[in-house]
N, C-alpha and C positions, 0 to 999 in steps of 0.2 A: 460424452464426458464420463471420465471416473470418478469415483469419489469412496474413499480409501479412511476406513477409521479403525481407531483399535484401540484393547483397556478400558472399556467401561465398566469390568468389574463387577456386573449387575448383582446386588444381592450384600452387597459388601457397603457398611453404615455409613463411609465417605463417596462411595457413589452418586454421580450427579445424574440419579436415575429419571428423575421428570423430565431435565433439562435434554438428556440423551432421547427421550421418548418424544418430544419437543421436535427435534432433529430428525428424530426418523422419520414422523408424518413431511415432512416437510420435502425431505428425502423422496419419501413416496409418489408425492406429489408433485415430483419435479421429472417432466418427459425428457430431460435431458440428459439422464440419468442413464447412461449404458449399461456400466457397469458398476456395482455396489460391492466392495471388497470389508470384510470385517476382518481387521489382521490380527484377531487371537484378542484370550479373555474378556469375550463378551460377557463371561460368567464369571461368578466368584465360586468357582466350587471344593477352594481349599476348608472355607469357609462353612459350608450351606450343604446341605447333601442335597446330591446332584440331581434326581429325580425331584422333588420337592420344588427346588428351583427351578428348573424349566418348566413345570405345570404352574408355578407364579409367574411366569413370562410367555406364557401360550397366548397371550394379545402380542406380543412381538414376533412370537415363530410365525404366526399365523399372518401378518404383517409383511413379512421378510419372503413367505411363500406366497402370497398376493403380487407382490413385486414380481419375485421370480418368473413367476404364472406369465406375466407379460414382457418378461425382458429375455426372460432365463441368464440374468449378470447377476445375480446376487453369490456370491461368494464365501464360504465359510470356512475360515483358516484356526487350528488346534491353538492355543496359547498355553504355557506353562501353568497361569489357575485354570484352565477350563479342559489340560488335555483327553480329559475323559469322555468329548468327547466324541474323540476316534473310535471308544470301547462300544458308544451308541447309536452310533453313524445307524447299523441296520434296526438297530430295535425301536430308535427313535426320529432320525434326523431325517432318513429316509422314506418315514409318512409325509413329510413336509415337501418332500422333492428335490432336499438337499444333498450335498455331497460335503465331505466334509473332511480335508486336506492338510498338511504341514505347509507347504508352500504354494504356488502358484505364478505363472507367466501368462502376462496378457501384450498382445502385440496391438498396438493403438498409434494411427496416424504415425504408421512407418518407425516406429520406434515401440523396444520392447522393456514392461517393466515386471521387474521379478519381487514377488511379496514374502513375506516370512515373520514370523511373529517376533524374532529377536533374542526368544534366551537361548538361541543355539549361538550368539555370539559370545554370550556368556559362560556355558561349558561346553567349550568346541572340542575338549579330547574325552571328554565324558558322556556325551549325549545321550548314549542310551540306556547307560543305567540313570542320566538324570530323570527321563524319558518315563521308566520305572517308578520314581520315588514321586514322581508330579501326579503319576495316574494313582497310587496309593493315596497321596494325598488327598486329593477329589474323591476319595471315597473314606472319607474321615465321618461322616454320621453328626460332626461335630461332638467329637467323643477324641480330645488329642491322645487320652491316652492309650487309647487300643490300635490309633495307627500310629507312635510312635513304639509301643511294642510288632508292630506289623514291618515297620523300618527297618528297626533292630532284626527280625529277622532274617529282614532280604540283605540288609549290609554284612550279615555272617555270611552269607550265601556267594554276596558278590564281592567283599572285599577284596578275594586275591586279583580281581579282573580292574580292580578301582585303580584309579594313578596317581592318587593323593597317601599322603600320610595318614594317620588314624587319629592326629590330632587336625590336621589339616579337614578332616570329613568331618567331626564334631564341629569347626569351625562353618563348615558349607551348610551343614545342617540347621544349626541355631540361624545362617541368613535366612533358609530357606522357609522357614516358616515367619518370617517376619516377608511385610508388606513389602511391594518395590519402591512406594514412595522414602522407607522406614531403611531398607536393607542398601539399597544402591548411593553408596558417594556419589560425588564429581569422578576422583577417580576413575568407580565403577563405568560412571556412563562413557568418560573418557575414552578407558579401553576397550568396552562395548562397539564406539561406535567407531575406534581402531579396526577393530575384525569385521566388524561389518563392512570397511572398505578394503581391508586385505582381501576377506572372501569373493569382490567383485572385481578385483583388481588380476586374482586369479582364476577368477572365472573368461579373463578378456578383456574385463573393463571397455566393451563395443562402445564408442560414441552415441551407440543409440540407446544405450541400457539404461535403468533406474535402478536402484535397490531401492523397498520402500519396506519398513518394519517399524513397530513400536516395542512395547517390553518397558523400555528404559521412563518413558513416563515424559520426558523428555523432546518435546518438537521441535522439529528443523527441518530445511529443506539446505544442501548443501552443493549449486548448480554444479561445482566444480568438481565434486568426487561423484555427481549422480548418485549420493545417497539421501535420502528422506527418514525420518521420522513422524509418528502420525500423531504422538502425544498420550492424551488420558483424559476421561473423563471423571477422574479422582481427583476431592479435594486433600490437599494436605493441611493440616493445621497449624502444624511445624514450617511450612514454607508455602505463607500464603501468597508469596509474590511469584512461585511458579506458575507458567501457563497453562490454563485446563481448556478443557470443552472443547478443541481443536481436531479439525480433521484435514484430507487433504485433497486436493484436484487437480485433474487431469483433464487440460482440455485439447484440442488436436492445435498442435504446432507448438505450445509454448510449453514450458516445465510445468515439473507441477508447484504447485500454490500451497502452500499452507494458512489456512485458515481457522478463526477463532468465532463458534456459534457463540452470537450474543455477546 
């Protein structure tokens, strides 16, 4: 079986961090478990500076390479809060015996499914300066105002390579430090999960494919486009009647499930 979560945000005051840790023993303790895929911001590190926060969650890293230790499926995919950390992969991730990746293809009971975190559906012509301003982020100290003078300097730097207007970047910028629960309409998620099936549709769209991503906060499994969402472990306050605590699974022959811990 797989079992597929993402956006828990760990560190971040709406975090459903017990209930997630909940989960995970549970997870652990499930032999049926092949594969464990974490599809991005397991961290909050726009939030938290990044070193601090993972030595607050060294029962979890240490948990996650336990697993590992007897599966070798545990999986760990970059997310938009958490992209930094590809910057840590060798200084840190790799004591753990982790690897630690943008995407990921796992081939399971004759059918293949492709993971991704999701906000490259979100700035699909801008990636890699957004790529840039996420890992900035993550190293904020918690101190907004030195990285967004840090901003300001990489955006004089890369503006002529940007494809937006210069009001238009003010506008991406003020979403970009607001939460996804806070930042993403309907709209947003709409077109979100628009590109998310354009990009599978132009990858082949195989009969046998899955796209599975979070980001948008938002779960779904949709058999018909083989696209999934895996959700959040974020409460909203503002929309208490969104679904949280959800992840998803994979078992050999049937689509995958989406499912609601507790």
């Amino acid at each position: 079986m797989i079992v597929a979560v993402s956006d828990m945000h760990l560190g971040y005051n709406h975090s459903n961090e017990s209930l997630f840790r909940e989960f995970l023993n549970e997870i652990a303790d499930n032999t049926e478990v092949e594969h464990f895929v974490l599809v991005g911001d397991l961290f909050e590190m726009w939030r938290r500076d990044p070193l601090k926060l993972l030595v607050s969650n060294i029962d979890i890293l240490n948990l996650l390479k336990e697993m590992h230790s007897r599966t070798n499926g545990v999986h760990l995919l970059a997310g938009n809060h958490d992209y930094h950390m590809i910057e840590l992969e060798q200084e840190v991730f790799s004591q753990f015996n982790f690897t630690v990746s943008m995407d990921l293809t796992l081939s399971y009971s004759n059918q293949n499914y492709y993971f991704v975190h999701g906000h490259q559906f979100e700035h699909p012509d801008d990636l890699d300066m957004y790529h840039k301003f996420a890992d900035i982020l993550c190293m904020s100290n918690d101190e907004m105002g030195s990285t967004l003078d840090s901003l300001w300097e990489l955006y004089k730097i890369l503006y002529p390579l940007f494809h937006r207007t210069r009001a238009q970047f003010k506008e991406d910028l003020k979403k970009m430090l607001i939460s996804p629960e806070e930042r993403l309409t309907q709209e947003d998620i709409v077109k979100i999960t628009q590109e998310a099936c354009k990009k599978l549709k132009e990858a082949g769209n195989r009969p046998d494919e899955y796209l599975i991503y979070g980001h948008t906060h938002n779960p779904l499994v949709d058999e018909k486009t083989h696209v999934a969402n895996t959700g959040s472990w974020v409460y909203d306050p503002d929309l208490p009647s969104r679904q949280t605590n959800t992840y998803i699974t994979i078992e050999e022959g049937e689509p995958p499930k989406l499912i609601k811990f507790h």
